[in-house]
N, CA, C and O atoms as a GROMACS GRO file, in nm:
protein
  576
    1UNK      N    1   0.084  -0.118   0.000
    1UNK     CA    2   0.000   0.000   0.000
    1UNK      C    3   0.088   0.124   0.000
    1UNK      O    4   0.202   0.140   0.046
    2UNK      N    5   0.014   0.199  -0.057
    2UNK     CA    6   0.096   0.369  -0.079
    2UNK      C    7   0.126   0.420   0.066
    2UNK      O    8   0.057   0.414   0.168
    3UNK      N    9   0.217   0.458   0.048
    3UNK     CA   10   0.228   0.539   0.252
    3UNK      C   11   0.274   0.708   0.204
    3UNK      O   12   0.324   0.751   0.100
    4UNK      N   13   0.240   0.763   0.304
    4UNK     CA   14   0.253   0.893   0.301
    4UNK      C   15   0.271   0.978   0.419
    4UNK      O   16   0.194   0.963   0.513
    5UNK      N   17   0.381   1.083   0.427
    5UNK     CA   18   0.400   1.089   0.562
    5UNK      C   19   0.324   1.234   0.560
    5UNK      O   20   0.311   1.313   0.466
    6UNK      N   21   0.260   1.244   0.740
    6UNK     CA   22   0.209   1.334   0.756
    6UNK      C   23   0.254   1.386   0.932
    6UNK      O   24   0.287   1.322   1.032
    7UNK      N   25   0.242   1.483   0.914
    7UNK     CA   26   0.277   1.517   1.022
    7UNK      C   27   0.156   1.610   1.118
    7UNK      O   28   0.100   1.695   1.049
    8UNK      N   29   0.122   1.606   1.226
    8UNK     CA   30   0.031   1.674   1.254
    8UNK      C   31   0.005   1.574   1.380
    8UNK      O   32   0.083   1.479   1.394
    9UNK      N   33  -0.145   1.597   1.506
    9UNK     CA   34  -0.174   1.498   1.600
    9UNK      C   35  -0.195   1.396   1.579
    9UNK      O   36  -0.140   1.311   1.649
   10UNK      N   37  -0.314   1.339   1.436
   10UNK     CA   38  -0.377   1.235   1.416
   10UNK      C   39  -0.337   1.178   1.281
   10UNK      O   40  -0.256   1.219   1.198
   11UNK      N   41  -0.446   1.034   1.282
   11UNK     CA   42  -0.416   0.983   1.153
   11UNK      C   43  -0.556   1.047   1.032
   11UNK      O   44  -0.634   1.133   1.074
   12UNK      N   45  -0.565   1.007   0.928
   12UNK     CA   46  -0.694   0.998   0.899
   12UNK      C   47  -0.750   0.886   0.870
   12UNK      O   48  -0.673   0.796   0.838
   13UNK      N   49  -0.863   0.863   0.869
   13UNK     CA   50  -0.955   0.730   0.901
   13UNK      C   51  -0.916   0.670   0.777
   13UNK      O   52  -0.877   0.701   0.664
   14UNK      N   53  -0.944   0.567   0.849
   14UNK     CA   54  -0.833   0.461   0.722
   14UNK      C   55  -0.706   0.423   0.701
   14UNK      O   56  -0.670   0.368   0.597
   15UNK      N   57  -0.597   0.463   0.844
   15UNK     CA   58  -0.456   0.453   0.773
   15UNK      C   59  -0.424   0.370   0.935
   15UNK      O   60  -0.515   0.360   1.018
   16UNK      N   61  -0.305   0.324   0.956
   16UNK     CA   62  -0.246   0.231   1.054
   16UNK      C   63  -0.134   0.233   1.015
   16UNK      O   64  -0.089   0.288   0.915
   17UNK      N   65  -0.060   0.143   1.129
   17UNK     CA   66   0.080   0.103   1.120
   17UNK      C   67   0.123   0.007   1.154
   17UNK      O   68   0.105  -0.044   1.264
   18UNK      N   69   0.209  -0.048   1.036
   18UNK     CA   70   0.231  -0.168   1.045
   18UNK      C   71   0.370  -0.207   1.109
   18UNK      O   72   0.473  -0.148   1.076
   19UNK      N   73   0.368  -0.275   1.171
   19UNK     CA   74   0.508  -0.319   1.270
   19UNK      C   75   0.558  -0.487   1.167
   19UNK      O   76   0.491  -0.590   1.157
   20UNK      N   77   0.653  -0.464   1.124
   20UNK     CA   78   0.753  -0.572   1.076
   20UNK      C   79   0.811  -0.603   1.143
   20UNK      O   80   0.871  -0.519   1.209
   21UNK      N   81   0.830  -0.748   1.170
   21UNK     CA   82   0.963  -0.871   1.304
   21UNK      C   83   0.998  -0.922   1.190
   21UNK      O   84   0.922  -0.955   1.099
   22UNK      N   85   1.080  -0.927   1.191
   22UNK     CA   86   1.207  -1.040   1.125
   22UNK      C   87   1.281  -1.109   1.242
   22UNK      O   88   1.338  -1.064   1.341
   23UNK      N   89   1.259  -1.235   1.195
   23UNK     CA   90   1.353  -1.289   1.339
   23UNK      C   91   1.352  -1.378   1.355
   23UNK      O   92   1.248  -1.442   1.366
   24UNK      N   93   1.501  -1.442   1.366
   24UNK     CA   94   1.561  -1.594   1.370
   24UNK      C   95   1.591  -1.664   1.522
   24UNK      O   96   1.666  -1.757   1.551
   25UNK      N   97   1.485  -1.567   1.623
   25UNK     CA   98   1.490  -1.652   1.741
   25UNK      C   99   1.336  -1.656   1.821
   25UNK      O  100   1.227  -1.638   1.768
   26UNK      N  101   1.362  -1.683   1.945
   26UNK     CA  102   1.197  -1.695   2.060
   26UNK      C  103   1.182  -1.583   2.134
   26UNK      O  104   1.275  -1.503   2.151
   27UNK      N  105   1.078  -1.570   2.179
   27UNK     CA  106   1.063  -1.484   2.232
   27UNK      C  107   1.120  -1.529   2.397
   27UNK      O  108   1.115  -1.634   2.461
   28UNK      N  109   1.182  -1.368   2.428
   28UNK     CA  110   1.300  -1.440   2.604
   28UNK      C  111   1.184  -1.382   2.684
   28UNK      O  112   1.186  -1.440   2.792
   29UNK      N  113   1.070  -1.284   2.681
   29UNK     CA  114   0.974  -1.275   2.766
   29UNK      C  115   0.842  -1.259   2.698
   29UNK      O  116   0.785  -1.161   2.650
   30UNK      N  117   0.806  -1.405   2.710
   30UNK     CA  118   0.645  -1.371   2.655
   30UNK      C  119   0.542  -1.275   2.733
   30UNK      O  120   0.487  -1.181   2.675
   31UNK      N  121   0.516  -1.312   2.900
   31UNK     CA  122   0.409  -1.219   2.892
   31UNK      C  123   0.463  -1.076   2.902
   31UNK      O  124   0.372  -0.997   2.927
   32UNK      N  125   0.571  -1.025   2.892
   32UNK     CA  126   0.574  -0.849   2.870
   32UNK      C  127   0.513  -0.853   2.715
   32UNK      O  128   0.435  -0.762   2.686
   33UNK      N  129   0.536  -0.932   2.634
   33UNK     CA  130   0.507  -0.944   2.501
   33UNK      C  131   0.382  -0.973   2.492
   33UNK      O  132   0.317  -0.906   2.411
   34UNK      N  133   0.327  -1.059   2.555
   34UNK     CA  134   0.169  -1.046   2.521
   34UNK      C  135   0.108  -0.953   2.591
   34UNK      O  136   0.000  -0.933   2.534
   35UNK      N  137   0.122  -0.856   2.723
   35UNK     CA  138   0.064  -0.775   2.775
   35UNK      C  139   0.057  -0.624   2.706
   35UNK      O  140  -0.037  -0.545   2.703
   36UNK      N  141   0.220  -0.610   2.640
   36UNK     CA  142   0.219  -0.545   2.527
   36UNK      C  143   0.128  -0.558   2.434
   36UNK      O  144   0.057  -0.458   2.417
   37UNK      N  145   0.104  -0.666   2.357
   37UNK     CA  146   0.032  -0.680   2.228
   37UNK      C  147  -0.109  -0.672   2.270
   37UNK      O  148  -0.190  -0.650   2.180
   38UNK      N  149  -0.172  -0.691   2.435
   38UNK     CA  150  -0.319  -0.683   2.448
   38UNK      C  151  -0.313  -0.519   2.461
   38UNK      O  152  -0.387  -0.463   2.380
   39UNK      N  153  -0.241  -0.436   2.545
   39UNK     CA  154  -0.231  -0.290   2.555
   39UNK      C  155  -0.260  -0.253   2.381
   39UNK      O  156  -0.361  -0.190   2.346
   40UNK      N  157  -0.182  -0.290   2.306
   40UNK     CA  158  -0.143  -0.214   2.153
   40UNK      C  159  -0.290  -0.291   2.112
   40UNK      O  160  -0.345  -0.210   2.037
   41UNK      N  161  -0.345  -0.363   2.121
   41UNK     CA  162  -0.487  -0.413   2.068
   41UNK      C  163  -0.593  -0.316   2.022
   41UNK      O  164  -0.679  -0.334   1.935
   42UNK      N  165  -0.566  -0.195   2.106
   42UNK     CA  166  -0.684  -0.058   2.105
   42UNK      C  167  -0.632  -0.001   2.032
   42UNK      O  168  -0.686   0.110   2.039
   43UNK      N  169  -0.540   0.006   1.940
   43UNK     CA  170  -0.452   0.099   1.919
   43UNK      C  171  -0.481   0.064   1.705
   43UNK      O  172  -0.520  -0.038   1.648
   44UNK      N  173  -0.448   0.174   1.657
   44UNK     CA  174  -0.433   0.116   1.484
   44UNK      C  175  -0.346   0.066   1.446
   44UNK      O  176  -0.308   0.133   1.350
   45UNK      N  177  -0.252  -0.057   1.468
   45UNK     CA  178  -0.158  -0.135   1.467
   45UNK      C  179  -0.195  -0.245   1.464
   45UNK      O  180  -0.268  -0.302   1.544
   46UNK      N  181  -0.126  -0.302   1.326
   46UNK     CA  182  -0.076  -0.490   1.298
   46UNK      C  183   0.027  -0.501   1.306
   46UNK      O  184   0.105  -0.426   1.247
   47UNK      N  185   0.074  -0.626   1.405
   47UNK     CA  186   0.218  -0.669   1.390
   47UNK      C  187   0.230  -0.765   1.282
   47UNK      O  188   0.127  -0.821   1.243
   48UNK      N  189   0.347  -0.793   1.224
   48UNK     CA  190   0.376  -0.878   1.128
   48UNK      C  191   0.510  -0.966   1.142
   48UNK      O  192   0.622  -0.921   1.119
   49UNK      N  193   0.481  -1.113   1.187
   49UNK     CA  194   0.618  -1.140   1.209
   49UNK      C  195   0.627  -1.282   1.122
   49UNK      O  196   0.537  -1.355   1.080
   50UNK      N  197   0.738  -1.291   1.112
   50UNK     CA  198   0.818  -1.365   0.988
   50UNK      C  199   0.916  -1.442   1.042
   50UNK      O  200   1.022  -1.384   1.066
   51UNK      N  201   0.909  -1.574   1.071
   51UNK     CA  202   1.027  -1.653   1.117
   51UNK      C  203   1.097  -1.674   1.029
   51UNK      O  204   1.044  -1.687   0.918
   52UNK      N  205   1.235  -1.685   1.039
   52UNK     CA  206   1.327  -1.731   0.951
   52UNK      C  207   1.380  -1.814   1.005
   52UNK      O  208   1.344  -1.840   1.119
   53UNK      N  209   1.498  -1.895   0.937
   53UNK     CA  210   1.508  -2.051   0.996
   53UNK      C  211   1.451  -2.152   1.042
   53UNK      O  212   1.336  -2.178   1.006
   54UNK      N  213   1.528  -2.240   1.140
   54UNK     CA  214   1.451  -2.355   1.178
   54UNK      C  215   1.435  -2.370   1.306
   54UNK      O  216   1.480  -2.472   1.359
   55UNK      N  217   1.369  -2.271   1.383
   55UNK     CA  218   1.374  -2.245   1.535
   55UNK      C  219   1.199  -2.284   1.570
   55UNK      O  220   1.100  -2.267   1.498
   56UNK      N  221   1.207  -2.332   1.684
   56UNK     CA  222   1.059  -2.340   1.734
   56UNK      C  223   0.980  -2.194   1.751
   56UNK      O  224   0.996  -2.107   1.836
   57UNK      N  225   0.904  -2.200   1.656
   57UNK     CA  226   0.811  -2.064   1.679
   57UNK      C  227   0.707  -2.126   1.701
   57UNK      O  228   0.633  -2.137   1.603
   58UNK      N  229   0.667  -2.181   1.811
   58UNK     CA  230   0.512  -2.163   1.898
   58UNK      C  231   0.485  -2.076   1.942
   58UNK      O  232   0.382  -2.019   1.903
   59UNK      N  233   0.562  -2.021   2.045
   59UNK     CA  234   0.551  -1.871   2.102
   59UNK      C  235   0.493  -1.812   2.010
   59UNK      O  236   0.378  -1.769   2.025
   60UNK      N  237   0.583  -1.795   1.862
   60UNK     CA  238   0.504  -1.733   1.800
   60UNK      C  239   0.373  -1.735   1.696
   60UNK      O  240   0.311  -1.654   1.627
   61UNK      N  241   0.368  -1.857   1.724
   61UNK     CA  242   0.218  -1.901   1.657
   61UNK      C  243   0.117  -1.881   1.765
   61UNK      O  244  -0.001  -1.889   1.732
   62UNK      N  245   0.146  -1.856   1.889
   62UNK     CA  246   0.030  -1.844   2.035
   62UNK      C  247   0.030  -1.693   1.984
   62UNK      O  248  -0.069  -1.631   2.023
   63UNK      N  249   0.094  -1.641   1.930
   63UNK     CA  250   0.087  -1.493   1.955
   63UNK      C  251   0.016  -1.423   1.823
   63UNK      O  252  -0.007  -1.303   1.810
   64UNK      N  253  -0.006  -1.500   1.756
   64UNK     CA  254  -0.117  -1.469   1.616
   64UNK      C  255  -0.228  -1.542   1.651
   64UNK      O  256  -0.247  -1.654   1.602
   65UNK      N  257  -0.313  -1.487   1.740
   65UNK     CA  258  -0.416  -1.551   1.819
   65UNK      C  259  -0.568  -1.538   1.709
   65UNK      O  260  -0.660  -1.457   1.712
   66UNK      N  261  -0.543  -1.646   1.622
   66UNK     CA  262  -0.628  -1.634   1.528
   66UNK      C  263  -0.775  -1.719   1.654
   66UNK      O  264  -0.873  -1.647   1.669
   67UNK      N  265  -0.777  -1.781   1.688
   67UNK     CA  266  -0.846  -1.880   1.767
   67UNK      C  267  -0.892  -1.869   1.938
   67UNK      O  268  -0.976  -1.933   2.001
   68UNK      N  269  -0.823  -1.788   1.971
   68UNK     CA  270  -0.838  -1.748   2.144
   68UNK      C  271  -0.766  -1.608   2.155
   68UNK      O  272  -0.651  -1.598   2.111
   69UNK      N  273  -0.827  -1.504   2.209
   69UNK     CA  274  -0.749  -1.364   2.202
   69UNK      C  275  -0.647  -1.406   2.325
   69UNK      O  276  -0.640  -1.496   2.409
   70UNK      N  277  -0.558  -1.263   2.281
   70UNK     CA  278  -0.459  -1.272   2.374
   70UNK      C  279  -0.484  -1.238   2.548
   70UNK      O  280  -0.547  -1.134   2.571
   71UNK      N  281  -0.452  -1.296   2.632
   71UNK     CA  282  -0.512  -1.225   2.763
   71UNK      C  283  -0.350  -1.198   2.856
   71UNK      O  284  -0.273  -1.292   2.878
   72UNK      N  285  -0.330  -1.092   2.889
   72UNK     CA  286  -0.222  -1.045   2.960
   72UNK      C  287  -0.246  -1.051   3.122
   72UNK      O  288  -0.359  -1.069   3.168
   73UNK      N  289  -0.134  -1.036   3.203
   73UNK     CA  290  -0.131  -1.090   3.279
   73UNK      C  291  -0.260  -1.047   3.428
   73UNK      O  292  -0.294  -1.115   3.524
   74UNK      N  293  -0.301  -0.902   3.384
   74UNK     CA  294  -0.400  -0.848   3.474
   74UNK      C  295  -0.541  -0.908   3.444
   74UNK      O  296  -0.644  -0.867   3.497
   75UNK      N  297  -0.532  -1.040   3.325
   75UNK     CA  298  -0.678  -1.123   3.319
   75UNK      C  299  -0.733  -0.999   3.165
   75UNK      O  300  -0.820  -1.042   3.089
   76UNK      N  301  -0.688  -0.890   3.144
   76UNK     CA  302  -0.773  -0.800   3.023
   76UNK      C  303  -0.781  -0.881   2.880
   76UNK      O  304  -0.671  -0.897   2.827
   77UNK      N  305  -0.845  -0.911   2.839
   77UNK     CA  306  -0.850  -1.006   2.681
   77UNK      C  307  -0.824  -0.865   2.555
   77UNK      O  308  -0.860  -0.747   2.555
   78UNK      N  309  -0.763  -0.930   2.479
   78UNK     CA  310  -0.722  -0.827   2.381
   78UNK      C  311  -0.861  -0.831   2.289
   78UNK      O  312  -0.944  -0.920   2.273
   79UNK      N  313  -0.847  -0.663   2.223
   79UNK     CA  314  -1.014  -0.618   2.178
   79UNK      C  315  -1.022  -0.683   2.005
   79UNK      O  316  -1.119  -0.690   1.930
   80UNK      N  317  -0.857  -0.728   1.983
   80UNK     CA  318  -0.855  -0.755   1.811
   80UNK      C  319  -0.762  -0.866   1.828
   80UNK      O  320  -0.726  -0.887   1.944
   81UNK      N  321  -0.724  -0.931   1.751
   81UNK     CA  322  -0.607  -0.999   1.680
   81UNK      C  323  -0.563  -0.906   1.625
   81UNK      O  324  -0.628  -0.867   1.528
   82UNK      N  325  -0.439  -0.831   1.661
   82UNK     CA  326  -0.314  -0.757   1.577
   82UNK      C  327  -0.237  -0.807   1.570
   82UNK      O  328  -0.147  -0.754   1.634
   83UNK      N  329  -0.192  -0.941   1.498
   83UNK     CA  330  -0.072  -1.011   1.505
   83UNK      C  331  -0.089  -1.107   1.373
   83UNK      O  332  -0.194  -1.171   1.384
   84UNK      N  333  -0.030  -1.133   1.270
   84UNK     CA  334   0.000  -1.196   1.162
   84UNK      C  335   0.132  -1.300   1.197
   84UNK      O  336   0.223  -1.217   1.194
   85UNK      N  337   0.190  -1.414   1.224
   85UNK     CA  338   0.290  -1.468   1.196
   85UNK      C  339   0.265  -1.575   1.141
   85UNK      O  340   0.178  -1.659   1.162
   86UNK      N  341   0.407  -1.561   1.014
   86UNK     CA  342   0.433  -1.625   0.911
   86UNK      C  343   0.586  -1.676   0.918
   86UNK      O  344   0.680  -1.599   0.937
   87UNK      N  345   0.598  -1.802   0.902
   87UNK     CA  346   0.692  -1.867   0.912
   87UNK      C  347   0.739  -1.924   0.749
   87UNK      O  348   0.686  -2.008   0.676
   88UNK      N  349   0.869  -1.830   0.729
   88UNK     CA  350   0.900  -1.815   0.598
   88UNK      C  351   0.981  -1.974   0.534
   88UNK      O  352   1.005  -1.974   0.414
   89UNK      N  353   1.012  -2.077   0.602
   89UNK     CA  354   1.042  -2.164   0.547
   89UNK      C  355   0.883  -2.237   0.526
   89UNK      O  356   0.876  -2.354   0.487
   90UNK      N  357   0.801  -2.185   0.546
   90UNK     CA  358   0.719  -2.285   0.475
   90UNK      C  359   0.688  -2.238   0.353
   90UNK      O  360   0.618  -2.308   0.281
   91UNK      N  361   0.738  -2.101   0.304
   91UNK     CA  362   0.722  -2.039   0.176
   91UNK      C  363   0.851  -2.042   0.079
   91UNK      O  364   0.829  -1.992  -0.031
   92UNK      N  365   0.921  -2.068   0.090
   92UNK     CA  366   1.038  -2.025   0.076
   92UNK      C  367   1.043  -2.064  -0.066
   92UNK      O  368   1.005  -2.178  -0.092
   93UNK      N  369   1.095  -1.970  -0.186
   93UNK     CA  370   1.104  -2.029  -0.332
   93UNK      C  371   0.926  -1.963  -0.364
   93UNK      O  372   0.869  -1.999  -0.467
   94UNK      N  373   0.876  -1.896  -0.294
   94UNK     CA  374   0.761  -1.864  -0.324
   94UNK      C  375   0.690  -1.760  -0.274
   94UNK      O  376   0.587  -1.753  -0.207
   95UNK      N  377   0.794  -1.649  -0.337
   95UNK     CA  378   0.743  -1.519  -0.308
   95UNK      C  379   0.602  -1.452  -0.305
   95UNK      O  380   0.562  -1.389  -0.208
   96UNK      N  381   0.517  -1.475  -0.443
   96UNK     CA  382   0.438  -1.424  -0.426
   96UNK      C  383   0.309  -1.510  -0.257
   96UNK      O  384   0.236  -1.452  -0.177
   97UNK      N  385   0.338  -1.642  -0.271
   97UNK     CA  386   0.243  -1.712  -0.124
   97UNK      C  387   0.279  -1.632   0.017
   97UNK      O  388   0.203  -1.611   0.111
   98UNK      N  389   0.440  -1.588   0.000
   98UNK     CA  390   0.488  -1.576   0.090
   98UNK      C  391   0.425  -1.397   0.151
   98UNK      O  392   0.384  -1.361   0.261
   99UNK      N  393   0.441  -1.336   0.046
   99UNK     CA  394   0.368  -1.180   0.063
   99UNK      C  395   0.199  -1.206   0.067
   99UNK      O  396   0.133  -1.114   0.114
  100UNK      N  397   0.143  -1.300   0.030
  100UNK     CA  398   0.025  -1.295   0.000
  100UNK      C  399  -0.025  -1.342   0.174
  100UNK      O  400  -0.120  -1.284   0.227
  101UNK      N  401   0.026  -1.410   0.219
  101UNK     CA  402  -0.031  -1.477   0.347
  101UNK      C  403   0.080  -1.329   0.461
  101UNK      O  404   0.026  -1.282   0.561
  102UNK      N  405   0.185  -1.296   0.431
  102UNK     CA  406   0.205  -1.172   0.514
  102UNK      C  407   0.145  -1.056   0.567
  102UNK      O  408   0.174  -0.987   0.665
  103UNK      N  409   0.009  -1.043   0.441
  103UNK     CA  410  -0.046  -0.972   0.415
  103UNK      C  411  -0.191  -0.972   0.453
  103UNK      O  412  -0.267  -0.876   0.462
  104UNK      N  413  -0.217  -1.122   0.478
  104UNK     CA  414  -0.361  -1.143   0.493
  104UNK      C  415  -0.457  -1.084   0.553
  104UNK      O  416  -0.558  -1.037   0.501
  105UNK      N  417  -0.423  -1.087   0.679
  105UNK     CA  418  -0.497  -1.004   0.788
  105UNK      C  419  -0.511  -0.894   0.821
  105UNK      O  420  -0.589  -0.858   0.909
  106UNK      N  421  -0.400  -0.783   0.724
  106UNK     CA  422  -0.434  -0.668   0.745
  106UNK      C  423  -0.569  -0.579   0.698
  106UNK      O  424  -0.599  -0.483   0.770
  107UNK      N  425  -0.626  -0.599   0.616
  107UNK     CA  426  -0.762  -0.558   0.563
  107UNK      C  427  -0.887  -0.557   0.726
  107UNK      O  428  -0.951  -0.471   0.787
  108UNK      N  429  -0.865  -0.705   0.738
  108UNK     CA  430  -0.958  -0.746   0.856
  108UNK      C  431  -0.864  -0.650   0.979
  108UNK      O  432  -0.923  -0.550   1.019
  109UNK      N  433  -0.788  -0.663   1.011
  109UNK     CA  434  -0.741  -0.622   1.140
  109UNK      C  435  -0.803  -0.449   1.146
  109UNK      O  436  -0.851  -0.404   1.251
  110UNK      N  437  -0.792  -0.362   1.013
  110UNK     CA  438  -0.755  -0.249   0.973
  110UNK      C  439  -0.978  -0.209   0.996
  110UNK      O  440  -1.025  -0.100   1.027
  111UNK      N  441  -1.044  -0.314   0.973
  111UNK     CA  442  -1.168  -0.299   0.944
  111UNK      C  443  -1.208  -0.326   1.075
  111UNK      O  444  -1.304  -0.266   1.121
  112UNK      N  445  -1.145  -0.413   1.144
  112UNK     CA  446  -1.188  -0.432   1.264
  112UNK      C  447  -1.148  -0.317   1.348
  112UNK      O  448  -1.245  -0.252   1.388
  113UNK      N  449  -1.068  -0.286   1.375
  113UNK     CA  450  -1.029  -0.132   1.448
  113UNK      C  451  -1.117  -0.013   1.396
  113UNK      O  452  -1.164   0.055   1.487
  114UNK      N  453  -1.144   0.020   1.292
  114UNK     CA  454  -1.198   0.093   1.199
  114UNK      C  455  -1.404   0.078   1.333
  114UNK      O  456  -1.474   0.165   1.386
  115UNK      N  457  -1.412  -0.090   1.326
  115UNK     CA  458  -1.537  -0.093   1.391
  115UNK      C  459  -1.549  -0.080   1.525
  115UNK      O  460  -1.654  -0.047   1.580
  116UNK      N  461  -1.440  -0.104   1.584
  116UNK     CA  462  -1.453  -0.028   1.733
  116UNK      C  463  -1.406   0.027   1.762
  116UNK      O  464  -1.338   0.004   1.862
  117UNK      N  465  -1.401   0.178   1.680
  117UNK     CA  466  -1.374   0.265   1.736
  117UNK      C  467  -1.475   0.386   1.673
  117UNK      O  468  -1.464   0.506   1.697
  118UNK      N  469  -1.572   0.323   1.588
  118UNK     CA  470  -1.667   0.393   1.539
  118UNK      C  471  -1.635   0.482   1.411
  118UNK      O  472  -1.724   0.554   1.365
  119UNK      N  473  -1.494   0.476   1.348
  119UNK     CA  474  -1.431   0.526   1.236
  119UNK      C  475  -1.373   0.673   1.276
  119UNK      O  476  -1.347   0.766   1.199
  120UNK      N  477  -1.358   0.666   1.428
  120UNK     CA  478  -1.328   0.790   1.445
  120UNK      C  479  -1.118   0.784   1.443
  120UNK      O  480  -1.060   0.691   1.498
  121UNK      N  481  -1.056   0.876   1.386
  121UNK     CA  482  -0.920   0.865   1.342
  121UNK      C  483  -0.882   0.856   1.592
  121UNK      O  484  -0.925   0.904   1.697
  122UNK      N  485  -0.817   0.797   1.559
  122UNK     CA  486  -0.668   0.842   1.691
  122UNK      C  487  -0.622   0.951   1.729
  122UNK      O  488  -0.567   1.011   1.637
  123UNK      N  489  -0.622   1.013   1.840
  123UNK     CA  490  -0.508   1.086   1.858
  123UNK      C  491  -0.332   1.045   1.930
  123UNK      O  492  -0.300   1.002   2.041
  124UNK      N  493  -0.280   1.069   1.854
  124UNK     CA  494  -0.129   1.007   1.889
  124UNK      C  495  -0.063   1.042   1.989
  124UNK      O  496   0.027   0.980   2.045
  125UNK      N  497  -0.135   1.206   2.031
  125UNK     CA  498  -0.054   1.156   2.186
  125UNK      C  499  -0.114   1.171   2.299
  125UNK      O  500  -0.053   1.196   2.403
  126UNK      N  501  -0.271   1.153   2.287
  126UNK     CA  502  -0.359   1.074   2.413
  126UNK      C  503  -0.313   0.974   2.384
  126UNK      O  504  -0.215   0.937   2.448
  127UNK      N  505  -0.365   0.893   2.279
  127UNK     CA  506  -0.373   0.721   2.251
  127UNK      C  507  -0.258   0.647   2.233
  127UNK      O  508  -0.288   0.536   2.188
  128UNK      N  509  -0.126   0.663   2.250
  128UNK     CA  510   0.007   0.622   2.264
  128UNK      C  511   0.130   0.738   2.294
  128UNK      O  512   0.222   0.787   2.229
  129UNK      N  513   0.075   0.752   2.427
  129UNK     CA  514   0.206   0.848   2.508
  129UNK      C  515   0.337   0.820   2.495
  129UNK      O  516   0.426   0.904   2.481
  130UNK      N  517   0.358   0.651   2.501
  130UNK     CA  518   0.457   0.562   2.515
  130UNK      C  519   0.526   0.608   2.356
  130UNK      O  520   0.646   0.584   2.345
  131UNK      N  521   0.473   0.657   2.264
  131UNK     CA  522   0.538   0.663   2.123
  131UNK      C  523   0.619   0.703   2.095
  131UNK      O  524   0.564   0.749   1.995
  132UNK      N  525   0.739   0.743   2.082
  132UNK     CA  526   0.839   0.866   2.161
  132UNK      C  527   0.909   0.880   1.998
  132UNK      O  528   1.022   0.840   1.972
  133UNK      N  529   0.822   0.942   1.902
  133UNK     CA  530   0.840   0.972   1.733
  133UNK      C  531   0.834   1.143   1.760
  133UNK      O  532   0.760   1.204   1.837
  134UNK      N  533   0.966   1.206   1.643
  134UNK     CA  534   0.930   1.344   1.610
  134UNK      C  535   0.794   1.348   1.503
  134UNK      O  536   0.751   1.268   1.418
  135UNK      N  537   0.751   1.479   1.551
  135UNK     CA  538   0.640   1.551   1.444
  135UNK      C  539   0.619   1.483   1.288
  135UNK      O  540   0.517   1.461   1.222
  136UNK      N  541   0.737   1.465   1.268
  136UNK     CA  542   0.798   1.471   1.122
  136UNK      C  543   0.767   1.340   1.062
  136UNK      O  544   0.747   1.313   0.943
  137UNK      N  545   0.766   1.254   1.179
  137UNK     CA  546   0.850   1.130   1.118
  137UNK      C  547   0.717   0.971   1.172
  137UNK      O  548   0.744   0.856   1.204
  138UNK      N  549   0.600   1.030   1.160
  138UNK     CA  550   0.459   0.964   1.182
  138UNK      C  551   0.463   0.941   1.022
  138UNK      O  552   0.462   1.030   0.937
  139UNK      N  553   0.467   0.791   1.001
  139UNK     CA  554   0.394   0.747   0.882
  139UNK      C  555   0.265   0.688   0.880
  139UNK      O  556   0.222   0.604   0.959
  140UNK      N  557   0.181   0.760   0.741
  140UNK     CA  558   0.053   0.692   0.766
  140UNK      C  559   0.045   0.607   0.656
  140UNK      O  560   0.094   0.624   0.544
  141UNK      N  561  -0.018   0.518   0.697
  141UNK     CA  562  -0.059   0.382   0.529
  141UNK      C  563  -0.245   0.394   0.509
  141UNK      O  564  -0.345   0.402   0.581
  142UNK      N  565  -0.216   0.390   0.393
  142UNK     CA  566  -0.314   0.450   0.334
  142UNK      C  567  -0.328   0.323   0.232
  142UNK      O  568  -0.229   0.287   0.169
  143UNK      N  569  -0.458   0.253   0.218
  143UNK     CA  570  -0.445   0.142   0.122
  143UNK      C  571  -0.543   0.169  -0.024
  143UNK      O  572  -0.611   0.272  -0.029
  144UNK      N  573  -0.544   0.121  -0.080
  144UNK     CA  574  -0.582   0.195  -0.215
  144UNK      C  575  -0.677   0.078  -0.297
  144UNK      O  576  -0.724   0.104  -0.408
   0.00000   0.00000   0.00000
């Protein structure tokens, strides 16, 4: 999708951000990682992660909670699935499967946020204080 940078408080309705993992190991603390990913749940964000090699990614298949949301450690259940992982040796030699399933869930994730929150855009620094980005340098994705 086209991205375009804007600078200003908010996004406009319709745009998110996408977080890319690349990564050839496990996760060394899951629940900061899932308490994280239920916090970022409210938020207009898909993660996208991509195993490489031949390492046990359960961790990271629990964490693309297509089937049971994520629940962090204060018992809160996450409000979306924001999490895509794709484990690139099962694609491998097959680029286009490999972008096509990277990609899957963002439409839904992007529509689902879009529905609870009533289509109203974010503000970036009520709704992620923790963000610690100059003015300048907020990208928005915009899908076409």
């Amino acid at each position: 999708a086209p991205c375009r940078k804007r600078k200003g408080d908010g996004l406009v309705i319709g745009n998110g951000q996408v977080l890319l993992i690349v990564t050839d190991g496990c996760i060394t603390d899951k629940s900061a990682t899932v308490d994280a990913l239920v916090k970022a749940s409210h938020l207009p964000l898909s993660v996208i992660i991509v195993g490489v090699g031949d390492e046990d990614f359960s961790d990271m298949s629990f964490l693309d909670a297509d089937t049971e949301p994520l629940v962090d450690g204060d018992g809160n259940k996450a409000v979306r699935d924001i999490v895509q992982f794709v484990p690139f040796r099962e694609f491998k030699g097959h680029g286009s499967l490999l972008a096509a399933q990277v990609l899957r869930e963002l439409p839904s994730q992007l529509l689902q946020y879009q529905a609870l929150n009533a289509n109203k855009p974010p503000s970036w620094k009520e709704d992620m204080p923790w963000l610690e980005l100059p003015e300048d340098s907020v990208w928005a994705f915009r899908a076409t």
